[in-house]
N, C-alpha and C positions, 0 to 999 in steps of 0.2 A: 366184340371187335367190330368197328365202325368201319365199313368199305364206303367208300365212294366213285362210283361208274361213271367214266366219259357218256357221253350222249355221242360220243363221235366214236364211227368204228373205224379200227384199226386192222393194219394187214398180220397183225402178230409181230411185225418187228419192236413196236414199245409196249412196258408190260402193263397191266391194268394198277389202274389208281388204288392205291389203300390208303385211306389218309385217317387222320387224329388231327383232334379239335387240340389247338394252344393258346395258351395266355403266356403273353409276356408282357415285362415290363423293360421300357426304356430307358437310357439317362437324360433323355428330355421330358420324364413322368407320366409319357402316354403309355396306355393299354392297347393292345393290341391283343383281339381276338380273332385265328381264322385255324384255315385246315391247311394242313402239310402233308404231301404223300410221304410215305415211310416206305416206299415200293420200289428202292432204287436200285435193287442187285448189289450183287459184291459180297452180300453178307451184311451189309448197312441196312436195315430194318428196321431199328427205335428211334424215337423221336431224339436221345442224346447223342445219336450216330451224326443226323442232321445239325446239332450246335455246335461238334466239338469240331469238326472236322475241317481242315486248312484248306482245302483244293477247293471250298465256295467261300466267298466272302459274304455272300450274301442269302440270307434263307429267303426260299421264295415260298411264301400262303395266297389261299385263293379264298373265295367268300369270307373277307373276312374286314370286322366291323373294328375301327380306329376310336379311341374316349382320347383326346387329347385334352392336357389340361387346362388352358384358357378358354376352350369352346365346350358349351354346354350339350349341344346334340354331338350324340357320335355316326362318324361317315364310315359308308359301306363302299367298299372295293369290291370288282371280282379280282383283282388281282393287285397284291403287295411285297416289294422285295423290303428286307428289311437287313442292314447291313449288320454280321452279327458281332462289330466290335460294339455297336449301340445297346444290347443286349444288356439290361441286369439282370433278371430273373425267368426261366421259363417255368412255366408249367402245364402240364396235359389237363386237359379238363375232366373230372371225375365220369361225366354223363358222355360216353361218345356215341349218343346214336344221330 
């Protein structure tokens, strides 16, 4: 299980970062590689809690590298919302450290 730690501390009112490495794919053919906390309360903890659920429209990842298909280098974000009707496929990455 891959945690990943703020740098920034906190009073205890938001809970600590746990995130998973994702790939997905869009219906404009890009790749999108980054991390998504899984650490949201409620009982919402997998990364399918994060795609399926109607109260965001939008998933939000961090460190995370874009393959767009007409550009040959892929661009790095620290931060990407990704609208999830654009969504065709996700998937967690096998290596989460």
């Amino acid at each position: 299980m891959a945690r990943h730690e703020s740098s920034e501390k906190t009073d205890g009112m938001y809970p600590e970062i746990e995130s998973r490495i994702l790939r997905l794919k869009l219906v404009d053919e890009s790749q999108v590689v980054g991390r998504v906390n899984i650490n949201r309360g409620g009982g919402y903890d997998r990364v399918s809690d994060l795609l399926v659920t109607s109260e965001e429209p939008f998933l939000v990842m961090f460190s995370v590298t874009v393959y767009f298909k007409d550009i040959e280098k892929p661009i790095k974000y620290k931060t990407f919302f990704v609208n999830k009707s654009r969504i065709l496929w996700a998937s967690p990455e096998e290596d989460q450290v």
